[in-house]
C-alpha positions in Angstrom: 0.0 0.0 0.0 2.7 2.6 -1.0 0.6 5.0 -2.8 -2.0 7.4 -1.8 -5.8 8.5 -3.3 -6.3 11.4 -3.3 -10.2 12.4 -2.0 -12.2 15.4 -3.5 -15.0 17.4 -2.0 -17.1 17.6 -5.0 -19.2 20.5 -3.5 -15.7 22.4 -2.9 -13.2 20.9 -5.4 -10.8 20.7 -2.1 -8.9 18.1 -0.9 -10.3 16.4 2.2 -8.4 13.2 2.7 -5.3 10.7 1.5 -6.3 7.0 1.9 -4.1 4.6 0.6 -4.1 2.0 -1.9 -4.1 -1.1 -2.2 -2.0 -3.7 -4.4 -2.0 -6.9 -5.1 -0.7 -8.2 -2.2 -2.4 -6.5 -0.3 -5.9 -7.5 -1.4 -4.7 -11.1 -1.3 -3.7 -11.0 2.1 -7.3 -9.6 3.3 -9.2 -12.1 1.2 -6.8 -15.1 2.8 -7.6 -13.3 6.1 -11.8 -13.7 5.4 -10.9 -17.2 3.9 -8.9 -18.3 7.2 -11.3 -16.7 9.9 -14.3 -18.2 8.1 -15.0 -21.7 9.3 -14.8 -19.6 12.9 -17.5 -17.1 11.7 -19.6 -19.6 10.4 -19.5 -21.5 13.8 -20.5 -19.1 16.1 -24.1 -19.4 16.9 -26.9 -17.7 15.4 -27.8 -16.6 18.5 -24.5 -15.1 19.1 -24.0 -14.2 15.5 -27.5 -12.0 16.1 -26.1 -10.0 19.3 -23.3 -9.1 17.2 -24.7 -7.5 14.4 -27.8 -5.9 16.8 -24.7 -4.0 18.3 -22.6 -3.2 15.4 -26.1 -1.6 14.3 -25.8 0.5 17.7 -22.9 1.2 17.0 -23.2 2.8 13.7 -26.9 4.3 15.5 -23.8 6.4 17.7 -22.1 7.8 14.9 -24.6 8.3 12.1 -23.7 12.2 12.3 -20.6 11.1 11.8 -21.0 9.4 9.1 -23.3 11.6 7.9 -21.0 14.4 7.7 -18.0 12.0 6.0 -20.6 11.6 3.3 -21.3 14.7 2.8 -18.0 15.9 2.1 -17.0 12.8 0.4 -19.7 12.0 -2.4 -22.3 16.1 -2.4 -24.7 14.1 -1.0 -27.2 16.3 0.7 -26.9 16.4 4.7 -30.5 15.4 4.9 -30.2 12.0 2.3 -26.5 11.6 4.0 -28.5 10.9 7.4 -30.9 9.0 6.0 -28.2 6.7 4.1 -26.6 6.5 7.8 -29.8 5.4 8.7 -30.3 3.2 6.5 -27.2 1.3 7.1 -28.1 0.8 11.0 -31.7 -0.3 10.3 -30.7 -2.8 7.2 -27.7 -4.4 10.1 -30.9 -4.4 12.6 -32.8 -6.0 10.2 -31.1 -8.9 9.4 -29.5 -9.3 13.0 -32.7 -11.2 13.5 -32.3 -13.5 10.4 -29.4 -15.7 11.4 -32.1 -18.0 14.1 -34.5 -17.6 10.9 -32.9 -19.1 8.5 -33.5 -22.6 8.7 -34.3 -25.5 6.4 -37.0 -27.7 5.9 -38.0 -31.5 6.6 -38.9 -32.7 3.6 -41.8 -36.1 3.2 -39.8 -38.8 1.1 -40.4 -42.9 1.3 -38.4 -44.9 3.6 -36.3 -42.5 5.8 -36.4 -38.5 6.5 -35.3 -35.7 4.3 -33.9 -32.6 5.7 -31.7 -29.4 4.4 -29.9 -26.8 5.5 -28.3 -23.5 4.5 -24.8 -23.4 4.4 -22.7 -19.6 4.2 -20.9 -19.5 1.0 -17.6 -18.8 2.5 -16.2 -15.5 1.7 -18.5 -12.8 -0.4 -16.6 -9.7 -2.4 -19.1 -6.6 -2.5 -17.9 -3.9 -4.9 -20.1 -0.9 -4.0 -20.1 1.9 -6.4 -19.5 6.1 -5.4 -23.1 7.1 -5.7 -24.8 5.8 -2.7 -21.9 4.3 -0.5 -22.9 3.8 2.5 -26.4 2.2 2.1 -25.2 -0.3 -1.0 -22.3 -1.5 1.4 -25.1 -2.4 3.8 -27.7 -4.4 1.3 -25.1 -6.4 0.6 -22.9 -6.7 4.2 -26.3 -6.7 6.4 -27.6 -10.2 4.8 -24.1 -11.6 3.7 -22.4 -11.5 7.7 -25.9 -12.7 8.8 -25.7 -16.3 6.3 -22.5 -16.8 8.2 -19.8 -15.7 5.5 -17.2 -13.2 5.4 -16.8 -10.2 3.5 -14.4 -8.0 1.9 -15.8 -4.6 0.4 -14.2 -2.6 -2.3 -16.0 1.3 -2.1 -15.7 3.3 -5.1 -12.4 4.6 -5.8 -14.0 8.2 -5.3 -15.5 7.8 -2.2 -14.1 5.5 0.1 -14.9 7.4 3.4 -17.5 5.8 4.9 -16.8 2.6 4.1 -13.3 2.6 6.2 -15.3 4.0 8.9 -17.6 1.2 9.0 -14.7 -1.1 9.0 -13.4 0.2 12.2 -17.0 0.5 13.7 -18.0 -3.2 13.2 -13.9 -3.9 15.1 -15.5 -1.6 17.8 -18.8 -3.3 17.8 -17.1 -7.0 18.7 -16.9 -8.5 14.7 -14.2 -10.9 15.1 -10.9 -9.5 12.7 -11.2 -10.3 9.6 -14.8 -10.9 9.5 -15.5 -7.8 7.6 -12.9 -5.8 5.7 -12.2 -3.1 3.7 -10.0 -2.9 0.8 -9.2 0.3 -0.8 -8.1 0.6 -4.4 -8.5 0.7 -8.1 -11.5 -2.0 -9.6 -9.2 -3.5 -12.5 -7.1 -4.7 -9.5 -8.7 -4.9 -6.7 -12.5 -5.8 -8.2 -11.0 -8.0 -10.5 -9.3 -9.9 -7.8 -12.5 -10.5 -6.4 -12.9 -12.1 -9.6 -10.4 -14.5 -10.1 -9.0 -15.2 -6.4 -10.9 -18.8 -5.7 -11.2 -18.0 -1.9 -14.4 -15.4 -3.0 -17.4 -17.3 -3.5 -19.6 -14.6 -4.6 -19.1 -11.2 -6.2 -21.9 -8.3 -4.9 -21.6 -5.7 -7.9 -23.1 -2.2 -8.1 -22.4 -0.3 -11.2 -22.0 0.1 -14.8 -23.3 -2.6 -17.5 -19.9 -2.4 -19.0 -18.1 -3.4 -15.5 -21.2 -6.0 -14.7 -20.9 -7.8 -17.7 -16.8 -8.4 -17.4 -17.5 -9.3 -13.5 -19.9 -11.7 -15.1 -17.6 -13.5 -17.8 -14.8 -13.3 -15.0 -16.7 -15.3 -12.5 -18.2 -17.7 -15.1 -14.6 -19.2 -15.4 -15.3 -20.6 -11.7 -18.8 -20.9 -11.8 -19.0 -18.0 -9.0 -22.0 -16.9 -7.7 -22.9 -13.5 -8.9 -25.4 -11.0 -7.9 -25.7 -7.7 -9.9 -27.4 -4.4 -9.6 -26.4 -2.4 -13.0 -27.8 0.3 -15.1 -31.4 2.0 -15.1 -33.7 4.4 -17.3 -36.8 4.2 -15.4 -40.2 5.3 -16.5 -42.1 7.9 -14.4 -46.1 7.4 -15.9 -49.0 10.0 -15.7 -52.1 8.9 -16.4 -54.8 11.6 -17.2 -57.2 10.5 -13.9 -54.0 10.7 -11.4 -53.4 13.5 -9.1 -51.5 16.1 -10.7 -50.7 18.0 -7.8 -49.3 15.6 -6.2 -47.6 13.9 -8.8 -45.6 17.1 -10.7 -44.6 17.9 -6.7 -42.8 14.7 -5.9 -41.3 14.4 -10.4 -38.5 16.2 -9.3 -37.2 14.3 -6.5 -37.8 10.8 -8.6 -34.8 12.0 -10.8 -33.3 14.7 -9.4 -32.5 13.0 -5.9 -28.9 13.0 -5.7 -28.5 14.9 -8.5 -29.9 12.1 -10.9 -27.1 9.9 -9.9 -29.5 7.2 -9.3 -29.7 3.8 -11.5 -33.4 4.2 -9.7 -33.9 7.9 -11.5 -37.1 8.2 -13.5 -35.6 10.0 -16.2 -38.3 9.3 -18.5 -41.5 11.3 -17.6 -44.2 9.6 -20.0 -47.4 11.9 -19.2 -50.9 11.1 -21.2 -51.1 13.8 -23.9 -54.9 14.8 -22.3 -53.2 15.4 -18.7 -49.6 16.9 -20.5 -50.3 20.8 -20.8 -51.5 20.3 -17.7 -48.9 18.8 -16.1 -46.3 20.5 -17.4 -47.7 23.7 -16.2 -47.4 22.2 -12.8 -44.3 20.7 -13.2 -42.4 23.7 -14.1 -42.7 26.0 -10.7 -41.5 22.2 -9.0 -38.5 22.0 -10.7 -37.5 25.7 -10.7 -38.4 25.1 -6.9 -35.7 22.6 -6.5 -32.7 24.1 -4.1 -29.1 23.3 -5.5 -27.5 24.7 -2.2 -24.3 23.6 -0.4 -25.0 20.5 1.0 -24.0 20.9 4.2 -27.1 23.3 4.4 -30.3 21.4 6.0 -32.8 23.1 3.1 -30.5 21.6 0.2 -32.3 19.2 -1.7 -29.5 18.4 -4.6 -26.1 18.7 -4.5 -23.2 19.0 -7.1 -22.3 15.7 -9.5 -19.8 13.6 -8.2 -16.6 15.1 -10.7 -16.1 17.5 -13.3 -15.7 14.6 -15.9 -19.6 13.4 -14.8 -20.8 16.5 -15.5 -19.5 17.0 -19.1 -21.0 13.7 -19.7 -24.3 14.7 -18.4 -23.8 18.0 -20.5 -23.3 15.9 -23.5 -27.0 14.8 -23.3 -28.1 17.9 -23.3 -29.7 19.2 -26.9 -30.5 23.2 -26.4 -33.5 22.7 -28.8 -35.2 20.4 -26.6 -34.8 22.0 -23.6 -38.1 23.1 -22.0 -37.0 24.7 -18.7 -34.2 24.4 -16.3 -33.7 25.3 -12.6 -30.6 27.1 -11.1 -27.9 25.8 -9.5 -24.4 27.9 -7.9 -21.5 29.1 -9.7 -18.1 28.9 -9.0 -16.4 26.0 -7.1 -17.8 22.7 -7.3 -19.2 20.2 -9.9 -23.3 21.9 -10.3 -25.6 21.6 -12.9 -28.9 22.7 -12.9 -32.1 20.5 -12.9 -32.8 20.3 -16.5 -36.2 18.9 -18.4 -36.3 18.4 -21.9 -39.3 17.7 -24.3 -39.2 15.4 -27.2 -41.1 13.3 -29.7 -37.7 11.5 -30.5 -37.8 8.3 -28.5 -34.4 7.1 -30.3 -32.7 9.9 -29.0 -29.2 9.6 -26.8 -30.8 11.7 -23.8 -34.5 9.2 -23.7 -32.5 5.8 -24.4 -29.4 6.3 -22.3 -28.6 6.0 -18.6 -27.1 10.1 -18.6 -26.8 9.7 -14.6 -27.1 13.1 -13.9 -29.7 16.0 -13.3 -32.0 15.4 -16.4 -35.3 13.9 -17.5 -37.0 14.0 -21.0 -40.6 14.3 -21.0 -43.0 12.6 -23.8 -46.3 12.3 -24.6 -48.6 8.8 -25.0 -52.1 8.3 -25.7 -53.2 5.4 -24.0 -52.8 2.4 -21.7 -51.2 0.1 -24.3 -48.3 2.9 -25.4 -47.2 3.9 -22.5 -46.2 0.5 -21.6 -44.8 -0.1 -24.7 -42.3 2.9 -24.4 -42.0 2.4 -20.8 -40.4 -1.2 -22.0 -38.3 0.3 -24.7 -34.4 -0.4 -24.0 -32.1 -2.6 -22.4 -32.9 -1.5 -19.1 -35.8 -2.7 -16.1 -35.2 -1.6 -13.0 -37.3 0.9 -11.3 -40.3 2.9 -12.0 -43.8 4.8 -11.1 -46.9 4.5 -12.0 -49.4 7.5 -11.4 -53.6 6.7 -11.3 -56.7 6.7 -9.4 -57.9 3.5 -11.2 -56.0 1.0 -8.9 -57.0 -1.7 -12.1 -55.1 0.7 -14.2 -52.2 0.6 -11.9 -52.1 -3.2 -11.6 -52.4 -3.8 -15.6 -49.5 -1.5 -16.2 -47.6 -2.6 -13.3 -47.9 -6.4 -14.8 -47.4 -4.6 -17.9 -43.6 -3.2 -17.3 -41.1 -5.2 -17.5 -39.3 -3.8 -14.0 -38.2 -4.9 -11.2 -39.1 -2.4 -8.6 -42.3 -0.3 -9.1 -44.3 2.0 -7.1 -48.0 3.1 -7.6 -48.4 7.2 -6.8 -45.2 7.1 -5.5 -41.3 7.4 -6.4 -39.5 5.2 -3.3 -37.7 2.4 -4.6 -36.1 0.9 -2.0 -37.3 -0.8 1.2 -34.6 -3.0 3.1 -37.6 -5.5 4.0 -38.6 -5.8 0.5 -36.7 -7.5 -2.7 -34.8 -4.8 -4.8 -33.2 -5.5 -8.4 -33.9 -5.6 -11.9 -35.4 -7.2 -15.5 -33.4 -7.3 -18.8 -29.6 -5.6 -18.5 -30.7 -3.8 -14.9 -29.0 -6.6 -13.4 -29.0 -10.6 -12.1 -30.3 -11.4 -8.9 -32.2 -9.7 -6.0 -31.0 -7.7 -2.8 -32.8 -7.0 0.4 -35.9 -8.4 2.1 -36.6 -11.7 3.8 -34.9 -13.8 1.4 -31.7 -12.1 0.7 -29.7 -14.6 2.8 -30.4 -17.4 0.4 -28.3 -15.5 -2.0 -26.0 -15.4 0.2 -25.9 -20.0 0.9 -25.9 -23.1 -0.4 -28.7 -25.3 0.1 -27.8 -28.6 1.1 -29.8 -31.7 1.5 -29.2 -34.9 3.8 -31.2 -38.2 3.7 -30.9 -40.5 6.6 -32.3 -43.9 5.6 -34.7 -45.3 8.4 -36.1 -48.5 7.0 -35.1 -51.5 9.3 -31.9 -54.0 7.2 
């Protein structure tokens, strides 16, 4: 670990930390570490196993300004969503502290003797967790993972690697055995793709690009490794005539302008019924010019800056003038802003409606009826989030059947609930995170017959 990151403020441009980096030798000798303390981990109790992770969730409940605060400065993020991600972190550890005496097998009725499995941890689980949303992604995967009895070592984004050393040392503070959980600092075509190849990791946890998710995936086909993975998005946001327009032009900002639009979850297609469109729009303008790009240390900031300069000229790219219908405001001078920006087109094949941009924009279109609007909403490689805005709950259900999404929400834009299953259709990923039955991604299912027929 001889050299040194680097870590920008992207609100600031200022340098606010120098973590180190790891090599080669250095990841191997913390994935042999999770290999050798594993058949330990695995053994203690699930009773035990349960009181650990119920107080390394207290432990993180201590220090959620804290970590709050780190996040902030690390990754923009707003201090109000940087408390909820803390948040978030200590309720998903909560969560699933109560899973490990849960998670049991079944007796199974066969002929001539009794049947019975069990769930056996993988071993040692590599969790890659991309700069977006740090802290809560390290917990979907760490919360269930520790619980099924395996180890972990987590790569955080090269960018923002902040809260994710801080966790390390708070889950050493909280009694985790060393070596239990780990955190290894570095660059992904080293460190990630260690994960990869080294055959101590059972299973890779990847948030990111499609580009990254589907090398991970060739990678860890050469072992036959387990693979789960959360990847790109370019949700649909739908507006039927009958919904409430109030209500739903109110919360259309913060579906894709959360975190300034760095969201694989971002609606950034706004498909609104051409009867309900003038309307809407009218409405929707005053919300997204109402939007506050503040510093984000500032309780009423509800976006922040993108995460680097380079992001933001490649959210800039999408941007064609003549389609621009309005825009909000955002500060000058230091830091990585943009403003909120809407465009309007009748091009569906355009760059800006078919691509994940990952930034603050979302291109609005019209549709005429039931039948179209899921038919654009299924357009593209991607099928991971989405909204669906009606009174006529039938109309809801048919379209939600309809989509072809993973994760959709009727006259609402959440996405994410740690007690229910998140992930995606098509190219938005393989695999499920979170609720009740997350551990089983993280075990094998074994199965024992013991003969009881008399010789």
């Amino acid at each position: 670990m001889s050299t040194k990151l680097d870590i920008i403020n992207p609100a600031t441009e200022e340098q606010i930390a120098s973590v180190a980096v790891h090599d080669l030798d250095a990841t191997n000798r913390a994935i042999d570490l999770a290999s050798k303390v594993a058949p330990a981990w695995r053994r203690v109790t699930p009773v035990d196993r349960s009181r650990l992770l119920r107080r390394f969730a207290d432990v993180v409940d201590a220090h959620l300004e804290e970590l709050a605060q780190l996040e902030v400065a690390n990754s923009g993020h707003t201090i109000s969503n940087a408390r909820w991600e803390a948040g978030n972190v200590r309720d998903v550890l909560m969560y699933y502290s109560g899973a490990p005496e849960r998670h049991s097998g079944r007796q199974i009725p066969v002929a001539g003797g009794v049947d019975i499995t069990f769930y056996e941890p993988l071993g040692v689980v590599g969790i890659i967790v991309p700069w977006n949303f740090p802290m809560p992604i390290a917990g979907w995967g760490l919360g269930p993972a520790l619980a099924a009895g395996n180890t972990v070592v987590l790569k955080p984004a090269t960018l923002t690697p902040l809260t994710a050393l801080r966790l390390g040392e708070l889950a050493l503070e909280a009694g985790l055995p060393e070596g239990v959980f780990q955190v290894v600092t570095g660059d992904g075509t080293m460190v990630g793709r260690r994960f990869v190849t080294h055959p101590a990791i059972r299973k890779v946890c990847f948030t990111g690009s499609n580009a990254v998710g589907r090398v991970i995936m060739e990678g860890c086909a050469e072992q036959v490794k387990r693979v789960t993975l959360e990847l790109g998005g370019k949700s649909a946001n739908i507006i039927f005539d009958d919904a409430d327009l109030e209500k739903a032009a109110a919360s259309a900002p913060y579906a894709v302008f959360d975190n300034a639009g760095q969201d694989c979850c971002a609606r950034s297609r706004l498909l609104v019924e051409a009867s309900a469109y003038e309307r809407f729009m009218t409405l929707f303008e005053p919300a997204v010019k109402a939007v506050k790009v503040l510093d984000p240390t500032s309780d009423s900031s509800e976006m922040g800056p993108l995460i680097t300069a380079a992001q933001r000229d490649t959210v800039r790219s999408y941007v064609d003038e003549s389609d621009v219908a309005f825009c909000g405001s955002a500060p000058e001078g230091p830091g990585y802003w943009m403003a909120p920006t809407v465009l309007e087109t009748s091009n569906r094949k355009s760059r800006a409606f078919q691509e994940e941009i990952f930034g603050p924009v979302v291109s609005v279109v019209r549709f005429k009826d039931e039948a179209e609007a899921i038919a654009i909403a299924n357009e593209g490689p991607y099928g991971l989030s989405g909204s669906i805005w009606s009174r006529d709950i039938g109309r809801a259900l048919r379209v939600a059947r309809g989509v072809e999404t993973g994760t959709l929400s009727v006259n609402s834009n959440s996405s994410v609930r740690y007690s229910t299953p998140f992930g995606g259709f098509k190219q938005s990923g393989l695999g499920r995170e979170l609720g009740p039955d997350a551990l089983l991604g993280f075990s094998e299912e074994k199965n024992v017959f013991i003969a009881t027929e008399e010789s």
